[in-house]
C-alpha positions as CSV (number, residue, x, y, z in Angstrom):
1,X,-25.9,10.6,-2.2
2,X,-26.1,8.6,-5.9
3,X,-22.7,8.1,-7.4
4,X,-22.9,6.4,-10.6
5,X,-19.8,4.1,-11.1
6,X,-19.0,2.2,-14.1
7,X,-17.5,-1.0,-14.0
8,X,-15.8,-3.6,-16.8
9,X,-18.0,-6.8,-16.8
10,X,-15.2,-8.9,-14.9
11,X,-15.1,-6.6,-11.9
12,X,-18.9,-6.2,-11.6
13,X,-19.2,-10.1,-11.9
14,X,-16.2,-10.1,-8.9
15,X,-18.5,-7.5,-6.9
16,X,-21.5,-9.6,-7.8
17,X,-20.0,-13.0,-6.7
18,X,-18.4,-11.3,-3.7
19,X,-22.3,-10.1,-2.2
20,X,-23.4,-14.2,-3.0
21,X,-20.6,-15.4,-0.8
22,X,-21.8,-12.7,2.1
23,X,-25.5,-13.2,1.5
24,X,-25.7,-9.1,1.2
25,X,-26.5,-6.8,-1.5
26,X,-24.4,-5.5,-4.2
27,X,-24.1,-1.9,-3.1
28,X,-23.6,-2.6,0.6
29,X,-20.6,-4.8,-0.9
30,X,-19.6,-2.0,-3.0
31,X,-19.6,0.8,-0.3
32,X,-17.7,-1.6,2.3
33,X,-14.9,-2.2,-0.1
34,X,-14.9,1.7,-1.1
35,X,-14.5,2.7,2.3
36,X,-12.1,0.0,3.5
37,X,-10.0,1.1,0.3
38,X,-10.2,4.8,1.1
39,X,-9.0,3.7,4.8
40,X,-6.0,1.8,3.7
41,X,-5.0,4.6,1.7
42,X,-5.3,7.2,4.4
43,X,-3.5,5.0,6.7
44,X,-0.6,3.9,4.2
45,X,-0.2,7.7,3.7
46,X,0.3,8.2,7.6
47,X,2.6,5.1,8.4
48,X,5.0,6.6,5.2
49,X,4.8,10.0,6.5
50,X,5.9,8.3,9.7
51,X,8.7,6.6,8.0
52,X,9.9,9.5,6.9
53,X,10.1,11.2,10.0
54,X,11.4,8.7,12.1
55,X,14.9,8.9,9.0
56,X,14.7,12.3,9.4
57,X,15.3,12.0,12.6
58,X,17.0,9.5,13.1
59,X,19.8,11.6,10.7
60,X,19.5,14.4,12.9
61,X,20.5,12.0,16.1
62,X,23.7,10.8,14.3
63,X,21.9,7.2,13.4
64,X,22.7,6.6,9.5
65,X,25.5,5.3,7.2
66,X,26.6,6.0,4.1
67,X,25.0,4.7,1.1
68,X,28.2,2.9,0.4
69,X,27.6,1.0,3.3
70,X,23.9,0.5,2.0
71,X,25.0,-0.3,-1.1
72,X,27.3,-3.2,-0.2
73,X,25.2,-4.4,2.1
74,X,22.6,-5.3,-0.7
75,X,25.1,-6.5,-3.0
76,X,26.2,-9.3,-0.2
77,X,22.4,-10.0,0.6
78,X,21.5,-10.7,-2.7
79,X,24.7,-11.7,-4.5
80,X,24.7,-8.9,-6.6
81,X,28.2,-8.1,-8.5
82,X,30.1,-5.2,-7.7
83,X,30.3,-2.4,-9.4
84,X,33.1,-1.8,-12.4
């Protein structure tokens, strides 16, 4: 399969300059970045749906606080004033 991407002249001479260093060719470069991009998108995706379950149920167990207590929290942790 051809895919025809365009590219500004910075990034192709990044891509470019990033095959030199590895001694392969441009589209080998280009394909192994596309693909390890694709991956840690997929697997960002998975470790926040994972996140999300693991609050979920973790508030179904009884395991939260309040957001007042979340709140205040931050505000001692980073010296934040208090609100008026």
């Amino acid at each position: 399969m051809t895919i025809v991407v365009t590219l500004s002249p910075e990034l192709e001479a990044l891509l470019r300059d990033r095959a030199v260093q590895r001694g392969k060719d441009v589209s080998f470069i280009a394909s192994e970045l596309l693909a390890s991009a694709l991956e840690w998108e997929v697997q960002d995706s998975e470790e926040a749906i994972q996140g999300i379950q693991q609050g979920l149920d973790n508030f179904e167990s009884g395991q939260f606080r309040s957001f007042q207590d979340f709140a205040e929290e931050q505000r001692h942790k980073y010296d934040l004033p208090a609100n008026s």
